[in-house]
PyMOL CGO cylinders between C-alpha atoms (Angstrom):
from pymol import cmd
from pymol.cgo import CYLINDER

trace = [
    CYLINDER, 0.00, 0.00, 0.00, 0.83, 3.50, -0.77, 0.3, 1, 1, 1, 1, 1, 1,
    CYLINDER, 0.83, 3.50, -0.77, 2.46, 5.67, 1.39, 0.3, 1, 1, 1, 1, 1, 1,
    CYLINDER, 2.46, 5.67, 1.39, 0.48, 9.71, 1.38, 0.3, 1, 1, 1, 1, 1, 1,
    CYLINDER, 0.48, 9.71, 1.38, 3.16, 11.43, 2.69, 0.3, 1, 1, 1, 1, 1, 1,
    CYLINDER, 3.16, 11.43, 2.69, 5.39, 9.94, -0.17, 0.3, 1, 1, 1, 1, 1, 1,
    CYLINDER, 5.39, 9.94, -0.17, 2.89, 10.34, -2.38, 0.3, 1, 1, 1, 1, 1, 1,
    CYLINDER, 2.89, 10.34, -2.38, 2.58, 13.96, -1.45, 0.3, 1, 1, 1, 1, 1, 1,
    CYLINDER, 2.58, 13.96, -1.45, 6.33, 14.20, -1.39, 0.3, 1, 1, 1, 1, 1, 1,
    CYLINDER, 6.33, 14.20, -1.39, 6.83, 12.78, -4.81, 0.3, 1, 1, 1, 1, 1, 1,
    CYLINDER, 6.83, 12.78, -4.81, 3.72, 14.80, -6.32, 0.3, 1, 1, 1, 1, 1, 1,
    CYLINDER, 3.72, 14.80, -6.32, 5.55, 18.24, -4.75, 0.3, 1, 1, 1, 1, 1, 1,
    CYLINDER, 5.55, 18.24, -4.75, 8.77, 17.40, -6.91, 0.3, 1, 1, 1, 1, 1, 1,
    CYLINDER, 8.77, 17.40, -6.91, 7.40, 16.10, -9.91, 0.3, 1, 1, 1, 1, 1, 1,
    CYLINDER, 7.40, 16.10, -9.91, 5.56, 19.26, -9.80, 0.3, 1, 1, 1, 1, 1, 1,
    CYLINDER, 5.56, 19.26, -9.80, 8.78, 21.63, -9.25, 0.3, 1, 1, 1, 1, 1, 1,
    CYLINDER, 8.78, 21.63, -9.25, 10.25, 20.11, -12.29, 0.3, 1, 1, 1, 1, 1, 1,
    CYLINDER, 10.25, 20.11, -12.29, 9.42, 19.90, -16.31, 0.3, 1, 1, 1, 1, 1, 1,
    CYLINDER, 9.42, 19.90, -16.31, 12.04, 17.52, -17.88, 0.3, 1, 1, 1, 1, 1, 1,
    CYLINDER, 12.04, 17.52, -17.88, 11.82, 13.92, -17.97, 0.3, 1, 1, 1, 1, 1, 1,
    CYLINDER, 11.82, 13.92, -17.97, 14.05, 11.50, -19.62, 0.3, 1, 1, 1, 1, 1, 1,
    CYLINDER, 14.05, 11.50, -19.62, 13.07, 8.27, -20.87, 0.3, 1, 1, 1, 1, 1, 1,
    CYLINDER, 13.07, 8.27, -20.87, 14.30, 5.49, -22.21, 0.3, 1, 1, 1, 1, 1, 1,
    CYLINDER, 14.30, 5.49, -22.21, 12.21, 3.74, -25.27, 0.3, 1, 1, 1, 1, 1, 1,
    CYLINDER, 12.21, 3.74, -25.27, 12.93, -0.02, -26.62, 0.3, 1, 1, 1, 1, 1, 1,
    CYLINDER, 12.93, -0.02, -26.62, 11.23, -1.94, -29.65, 0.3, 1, 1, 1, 1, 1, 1,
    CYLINDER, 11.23, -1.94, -29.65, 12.34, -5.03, -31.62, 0.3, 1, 1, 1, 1, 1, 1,
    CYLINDER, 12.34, -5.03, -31.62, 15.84, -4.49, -30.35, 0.3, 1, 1, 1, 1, 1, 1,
    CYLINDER, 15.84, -4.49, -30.35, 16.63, -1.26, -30.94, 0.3, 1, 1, 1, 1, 1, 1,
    CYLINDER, 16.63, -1.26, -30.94, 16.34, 1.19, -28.07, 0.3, 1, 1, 1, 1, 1, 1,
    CYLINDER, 16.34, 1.19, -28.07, 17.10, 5.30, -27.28, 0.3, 1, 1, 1, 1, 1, 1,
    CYLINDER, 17.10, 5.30, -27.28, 16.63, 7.69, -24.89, 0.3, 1, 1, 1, 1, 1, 1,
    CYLINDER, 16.63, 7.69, -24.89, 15.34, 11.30, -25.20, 0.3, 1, 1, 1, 1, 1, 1,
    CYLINDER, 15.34, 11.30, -25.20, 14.82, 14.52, -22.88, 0.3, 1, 1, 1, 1, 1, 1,
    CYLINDER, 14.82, 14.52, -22.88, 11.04, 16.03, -23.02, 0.3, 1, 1, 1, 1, 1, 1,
    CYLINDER, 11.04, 16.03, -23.02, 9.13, 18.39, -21.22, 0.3, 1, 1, 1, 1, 1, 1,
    CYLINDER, 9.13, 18.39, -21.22, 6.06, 17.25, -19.30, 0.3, 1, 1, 1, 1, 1, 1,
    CYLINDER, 6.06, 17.25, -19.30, 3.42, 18.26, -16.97, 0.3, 1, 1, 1, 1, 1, 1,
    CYLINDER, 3.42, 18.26, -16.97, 2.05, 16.21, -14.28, 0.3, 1, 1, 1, 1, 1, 1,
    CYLINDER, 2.05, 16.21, -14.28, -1.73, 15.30, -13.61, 0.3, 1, 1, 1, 1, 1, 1,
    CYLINDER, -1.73, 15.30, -13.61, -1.95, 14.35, -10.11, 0.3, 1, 1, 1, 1, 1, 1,
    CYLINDER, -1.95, 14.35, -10.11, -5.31, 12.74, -10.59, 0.3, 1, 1, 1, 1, 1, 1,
    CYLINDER, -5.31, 12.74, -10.59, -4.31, 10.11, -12.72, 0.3, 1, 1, 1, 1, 1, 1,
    CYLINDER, -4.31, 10.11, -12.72, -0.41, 10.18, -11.93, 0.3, 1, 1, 1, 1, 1, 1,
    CYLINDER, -0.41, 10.18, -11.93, 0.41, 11.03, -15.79, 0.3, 1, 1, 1, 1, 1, 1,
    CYLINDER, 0.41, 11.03, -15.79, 2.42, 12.84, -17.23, 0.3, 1, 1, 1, 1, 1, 1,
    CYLINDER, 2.42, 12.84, -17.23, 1.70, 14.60, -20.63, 0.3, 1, 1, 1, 1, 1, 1,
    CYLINDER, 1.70, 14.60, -20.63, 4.58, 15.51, -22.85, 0.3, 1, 1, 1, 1, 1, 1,
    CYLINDER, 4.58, 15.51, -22.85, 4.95, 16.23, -26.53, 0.3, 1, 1, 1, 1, 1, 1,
    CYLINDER, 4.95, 16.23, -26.53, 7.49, 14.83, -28.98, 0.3, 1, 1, 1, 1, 1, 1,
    CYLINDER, 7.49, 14.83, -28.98, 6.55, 13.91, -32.70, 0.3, 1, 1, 1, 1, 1, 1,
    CYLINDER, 6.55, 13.91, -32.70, 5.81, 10.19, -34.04, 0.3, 1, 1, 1, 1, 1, 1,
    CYLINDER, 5.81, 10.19, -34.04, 8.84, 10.95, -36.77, 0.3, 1, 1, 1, 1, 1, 1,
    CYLINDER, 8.84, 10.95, -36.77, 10.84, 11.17, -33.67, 0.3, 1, 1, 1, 1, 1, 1,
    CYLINDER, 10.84, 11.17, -33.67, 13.01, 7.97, -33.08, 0.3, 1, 1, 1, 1, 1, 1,
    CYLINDER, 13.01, 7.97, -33.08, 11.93, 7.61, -29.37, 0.3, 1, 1, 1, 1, 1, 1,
    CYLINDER, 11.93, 7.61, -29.37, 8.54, 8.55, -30.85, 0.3, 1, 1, 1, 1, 1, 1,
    CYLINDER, 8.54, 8.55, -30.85, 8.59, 5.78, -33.13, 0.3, 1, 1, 1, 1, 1, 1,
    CYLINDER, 8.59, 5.78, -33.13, 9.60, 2.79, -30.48, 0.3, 1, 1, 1, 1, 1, 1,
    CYLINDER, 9.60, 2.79, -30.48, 6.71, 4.16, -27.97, 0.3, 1, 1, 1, 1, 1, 1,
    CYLINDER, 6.71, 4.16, -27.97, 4.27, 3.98, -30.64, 0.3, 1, 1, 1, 1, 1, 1,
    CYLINDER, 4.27, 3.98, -30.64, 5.70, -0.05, -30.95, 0.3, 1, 1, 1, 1, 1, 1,
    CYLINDER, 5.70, -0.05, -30.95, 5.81, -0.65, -27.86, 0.3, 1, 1, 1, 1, 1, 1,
    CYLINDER, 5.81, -0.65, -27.86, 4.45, 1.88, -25.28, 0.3, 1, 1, 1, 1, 1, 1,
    CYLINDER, 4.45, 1.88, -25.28, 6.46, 0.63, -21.83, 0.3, 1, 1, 1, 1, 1, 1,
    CYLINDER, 6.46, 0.63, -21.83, 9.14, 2.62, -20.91, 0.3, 1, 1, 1, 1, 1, 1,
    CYLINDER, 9.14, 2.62, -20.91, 11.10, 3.41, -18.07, 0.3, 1, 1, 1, 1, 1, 1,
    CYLINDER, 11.10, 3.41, -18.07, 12.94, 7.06, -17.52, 0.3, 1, 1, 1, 1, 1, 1,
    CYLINDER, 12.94, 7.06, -17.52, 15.08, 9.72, -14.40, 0.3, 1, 1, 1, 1, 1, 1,
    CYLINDER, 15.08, 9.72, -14.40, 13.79, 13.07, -13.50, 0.3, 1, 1, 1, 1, 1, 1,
    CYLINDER, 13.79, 13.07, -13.50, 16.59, 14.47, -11.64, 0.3, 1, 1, 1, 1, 1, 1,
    CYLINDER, 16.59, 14.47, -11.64, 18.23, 18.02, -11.12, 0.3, 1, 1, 1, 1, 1, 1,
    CYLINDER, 18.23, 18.02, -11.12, 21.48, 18.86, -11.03, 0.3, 1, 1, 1, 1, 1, 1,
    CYLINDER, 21.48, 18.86, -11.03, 22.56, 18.94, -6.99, 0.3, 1, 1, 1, 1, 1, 1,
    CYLINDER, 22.56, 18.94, -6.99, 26.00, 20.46, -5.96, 0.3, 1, 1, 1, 1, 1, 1,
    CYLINDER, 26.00, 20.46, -5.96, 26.55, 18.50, -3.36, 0.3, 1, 1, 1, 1, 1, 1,
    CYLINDER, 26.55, 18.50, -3.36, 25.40, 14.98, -2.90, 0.3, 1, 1, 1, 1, 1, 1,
    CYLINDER, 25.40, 14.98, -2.90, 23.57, 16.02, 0.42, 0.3, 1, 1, 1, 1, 1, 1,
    CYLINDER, 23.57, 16.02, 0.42, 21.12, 17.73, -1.84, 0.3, 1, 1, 1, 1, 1, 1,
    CYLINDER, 21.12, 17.73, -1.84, 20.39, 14.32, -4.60, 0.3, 1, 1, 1, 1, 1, 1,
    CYLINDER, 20.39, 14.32, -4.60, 16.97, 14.40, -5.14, 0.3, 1, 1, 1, 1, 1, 1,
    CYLINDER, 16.97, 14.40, -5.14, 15.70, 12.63, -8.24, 0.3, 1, 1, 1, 1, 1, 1,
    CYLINDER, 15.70, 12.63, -8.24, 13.05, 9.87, -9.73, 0.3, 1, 1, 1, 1, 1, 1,
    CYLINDER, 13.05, 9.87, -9.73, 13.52, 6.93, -11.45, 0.3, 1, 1, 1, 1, 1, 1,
    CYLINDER, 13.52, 6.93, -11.45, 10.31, 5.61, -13.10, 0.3, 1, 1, 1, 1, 1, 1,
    CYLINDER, 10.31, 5.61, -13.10, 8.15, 3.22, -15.13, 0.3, 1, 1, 1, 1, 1, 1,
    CYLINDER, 8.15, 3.22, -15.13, 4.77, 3.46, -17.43, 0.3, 1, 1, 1, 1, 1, 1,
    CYLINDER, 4.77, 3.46, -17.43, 3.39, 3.19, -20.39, 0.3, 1, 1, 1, 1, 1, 1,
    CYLINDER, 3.39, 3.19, -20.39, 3.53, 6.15, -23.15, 0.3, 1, 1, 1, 1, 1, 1,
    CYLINDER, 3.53, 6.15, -23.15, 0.68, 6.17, -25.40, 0.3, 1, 1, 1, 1, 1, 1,
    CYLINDER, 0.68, 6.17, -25.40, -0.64, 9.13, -28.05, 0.3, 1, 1, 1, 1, 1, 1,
    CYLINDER, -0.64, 9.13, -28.05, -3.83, 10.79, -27.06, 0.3, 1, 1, 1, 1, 1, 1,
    CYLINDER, -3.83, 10.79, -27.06, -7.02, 11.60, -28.85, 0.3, 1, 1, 1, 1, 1, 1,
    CYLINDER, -7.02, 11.60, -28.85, -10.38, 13.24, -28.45, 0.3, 1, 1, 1, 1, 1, 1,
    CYLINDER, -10.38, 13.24, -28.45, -11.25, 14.95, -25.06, 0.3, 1, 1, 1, 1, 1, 1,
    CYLINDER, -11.25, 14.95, -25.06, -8.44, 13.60, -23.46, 0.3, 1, 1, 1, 1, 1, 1,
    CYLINDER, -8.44, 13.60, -23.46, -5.69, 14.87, -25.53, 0.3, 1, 1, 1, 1, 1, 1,
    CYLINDER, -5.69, 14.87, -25.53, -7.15, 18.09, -25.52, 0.3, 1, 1, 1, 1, 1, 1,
    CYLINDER, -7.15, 18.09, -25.52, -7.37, 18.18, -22.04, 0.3, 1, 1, 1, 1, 1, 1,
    CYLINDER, -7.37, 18.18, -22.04, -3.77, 17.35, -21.80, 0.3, 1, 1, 1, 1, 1, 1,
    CYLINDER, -3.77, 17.35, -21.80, -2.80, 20.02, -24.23, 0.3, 1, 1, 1, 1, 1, 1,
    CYLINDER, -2.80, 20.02, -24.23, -4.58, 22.66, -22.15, 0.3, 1, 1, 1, 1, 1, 1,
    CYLINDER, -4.58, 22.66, -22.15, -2.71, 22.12, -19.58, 0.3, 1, 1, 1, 1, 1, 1,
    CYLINDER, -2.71, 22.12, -19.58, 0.57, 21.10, -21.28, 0.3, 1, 1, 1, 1, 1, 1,
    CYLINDER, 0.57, 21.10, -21.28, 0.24, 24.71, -23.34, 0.3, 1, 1, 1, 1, 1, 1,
    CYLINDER, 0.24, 24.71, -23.34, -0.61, 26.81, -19.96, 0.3, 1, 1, 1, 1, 1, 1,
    CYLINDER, -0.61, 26.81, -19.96, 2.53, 25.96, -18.47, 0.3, 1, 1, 1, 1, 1, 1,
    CYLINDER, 2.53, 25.96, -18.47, 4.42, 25.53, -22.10, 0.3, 1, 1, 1, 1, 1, 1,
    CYLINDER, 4.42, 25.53, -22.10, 2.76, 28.97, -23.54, 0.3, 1, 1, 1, 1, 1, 1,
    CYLINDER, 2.76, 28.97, -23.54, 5.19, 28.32, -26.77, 0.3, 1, 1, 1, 1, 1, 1,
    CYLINDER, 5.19, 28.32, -26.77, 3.89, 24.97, -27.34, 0.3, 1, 1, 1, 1, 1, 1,
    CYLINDER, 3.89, 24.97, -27.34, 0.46, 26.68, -28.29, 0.3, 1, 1, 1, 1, 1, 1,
    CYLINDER, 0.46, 26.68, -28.29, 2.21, 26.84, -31.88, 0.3, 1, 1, 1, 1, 1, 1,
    CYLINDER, 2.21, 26.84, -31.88, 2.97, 23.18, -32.10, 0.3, 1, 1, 1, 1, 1, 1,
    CYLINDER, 2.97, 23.18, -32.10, 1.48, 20.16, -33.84, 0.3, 1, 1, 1, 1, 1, 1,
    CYLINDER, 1.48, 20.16, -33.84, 3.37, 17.46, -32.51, 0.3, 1, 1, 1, 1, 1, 1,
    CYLINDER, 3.37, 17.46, -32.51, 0.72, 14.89, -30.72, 0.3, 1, 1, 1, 1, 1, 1,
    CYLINDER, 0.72, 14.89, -30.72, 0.78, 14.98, -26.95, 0.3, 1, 1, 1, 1, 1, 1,
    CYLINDER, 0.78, 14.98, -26.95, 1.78, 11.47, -25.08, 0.3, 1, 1, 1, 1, 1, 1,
    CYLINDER, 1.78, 11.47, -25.08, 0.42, 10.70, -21.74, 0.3, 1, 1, 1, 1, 1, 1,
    CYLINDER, 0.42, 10.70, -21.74, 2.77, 8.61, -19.66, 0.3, 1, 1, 1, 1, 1, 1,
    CYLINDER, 2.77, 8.61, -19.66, 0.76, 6.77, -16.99, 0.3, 1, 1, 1, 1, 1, 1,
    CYLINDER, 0.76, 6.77, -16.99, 3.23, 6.35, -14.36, 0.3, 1, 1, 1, 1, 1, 1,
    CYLINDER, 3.23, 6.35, -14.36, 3.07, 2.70, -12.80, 0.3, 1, 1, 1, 1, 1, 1,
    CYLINDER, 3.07, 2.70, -12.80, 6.08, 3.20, -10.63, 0.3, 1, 1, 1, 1, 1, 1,
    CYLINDER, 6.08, 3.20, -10.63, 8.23, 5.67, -8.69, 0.3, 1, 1, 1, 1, 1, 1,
    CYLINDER, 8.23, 5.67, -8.69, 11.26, 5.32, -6.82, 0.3, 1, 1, 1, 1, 1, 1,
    CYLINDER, 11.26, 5.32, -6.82, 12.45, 8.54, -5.29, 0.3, 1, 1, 1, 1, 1, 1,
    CYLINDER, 12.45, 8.54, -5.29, 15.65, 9.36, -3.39, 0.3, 1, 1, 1, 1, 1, 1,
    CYLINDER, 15.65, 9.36, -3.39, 15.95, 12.32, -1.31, 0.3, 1, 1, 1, 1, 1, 1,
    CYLINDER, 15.95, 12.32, -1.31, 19.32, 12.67, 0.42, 0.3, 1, 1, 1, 1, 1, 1,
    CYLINDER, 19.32, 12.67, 0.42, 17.71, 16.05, 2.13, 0.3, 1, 1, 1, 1, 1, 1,
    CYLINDER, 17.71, 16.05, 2.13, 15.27, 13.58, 3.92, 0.3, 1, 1, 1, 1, 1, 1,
    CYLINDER, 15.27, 13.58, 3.92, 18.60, 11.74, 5.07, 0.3, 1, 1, 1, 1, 1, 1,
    CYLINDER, 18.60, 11.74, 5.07, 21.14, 9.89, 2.93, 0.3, 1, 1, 1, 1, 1, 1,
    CYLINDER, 21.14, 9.89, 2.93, 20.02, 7.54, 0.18, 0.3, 1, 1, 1, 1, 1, 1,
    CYLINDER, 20.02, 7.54, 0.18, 16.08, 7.83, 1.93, 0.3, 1, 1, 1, 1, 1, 1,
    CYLINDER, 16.08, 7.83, 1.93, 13.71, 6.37, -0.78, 0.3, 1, 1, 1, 1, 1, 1,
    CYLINDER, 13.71, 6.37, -0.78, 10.35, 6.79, -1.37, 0.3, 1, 1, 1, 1, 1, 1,
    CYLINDER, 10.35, 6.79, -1.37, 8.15, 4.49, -3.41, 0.3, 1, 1, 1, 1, 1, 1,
    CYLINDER, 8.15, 4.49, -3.41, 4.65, 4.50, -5.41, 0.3, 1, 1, 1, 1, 1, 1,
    CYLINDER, 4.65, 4.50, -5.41, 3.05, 2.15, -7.19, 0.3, 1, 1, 1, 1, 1, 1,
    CYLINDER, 3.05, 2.15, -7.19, -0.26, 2.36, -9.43, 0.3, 1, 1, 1, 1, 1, 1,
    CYLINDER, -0.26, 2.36, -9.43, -2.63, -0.11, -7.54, 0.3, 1, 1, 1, 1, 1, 1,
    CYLINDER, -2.63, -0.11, -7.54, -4.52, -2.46, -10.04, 0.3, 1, 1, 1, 1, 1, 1,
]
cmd.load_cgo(trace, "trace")
């Protein structure tokens, strides 16, 4: 069972941040890319946009489970804070992606300009470590089925 305090932890940090970086595989090939996302704390998504033409873009649409970090840059490794994670990307449609992109574009005003189809990554699991909390402290979340 989930933890609320982590939860609420976790939320408040994927919150501060906007860049994600995953990791995509498909029929042996794999890459990794950098996007910016915004979280929905409802569902425990996160929306991002990146084009299908993109290779990441491609291997998600192949095979949507991917794993990924959010982490800052610390100066000190008292201050590590950072998420490892794992989901499953998939391109929106209808009311959903445009309720995505509403929010996506209010905190990304320039992405109001862009095409590119907006992803929701429904996070499935979270492992956080916050050294401010005490060295190598982890937190952990998982989407109950």
């Amino acid at each position: 069972m989930n933890n609320p305090d982590d939860l609420k932890h976790i939320l408040k940090f994927l919150n501060k941040h906007h860049v994600l970086a995953l990791c995509a595989v498909a029929e042996g090939e794999m890459w990794s890319a950098n996007c910016f996302y915004v979280t929905d704390a409802q569902s425990m998504t996160l929306y991002f946009m990146t084009e299908m033409k993109t290779l990441h873009g491609t291997l998600m649409a192949k095979s949507p489970h991917i794993v990924g970090t959010i982490a800052p840059h610390p100066k000190t490794i008292a201050l590590i804070k950072g998420i490892q994670y794992r989901g499953e990307a998939t391109v929106l449609g209808g009311e959903e992606e445009a309720h995505a992109r509403h929010l996506y574009c209010k905190h990304f005003p320039v992405a109001i300009a862009m095409k590119a189809p907006v992803w929701a990554l429904k996070l499935s699991h979270i492992k956080m470590t916050d050294n401010a909390l005490g060295f190598g402290k982890k937190l952990l979340w998982d989407r109950e089925v």
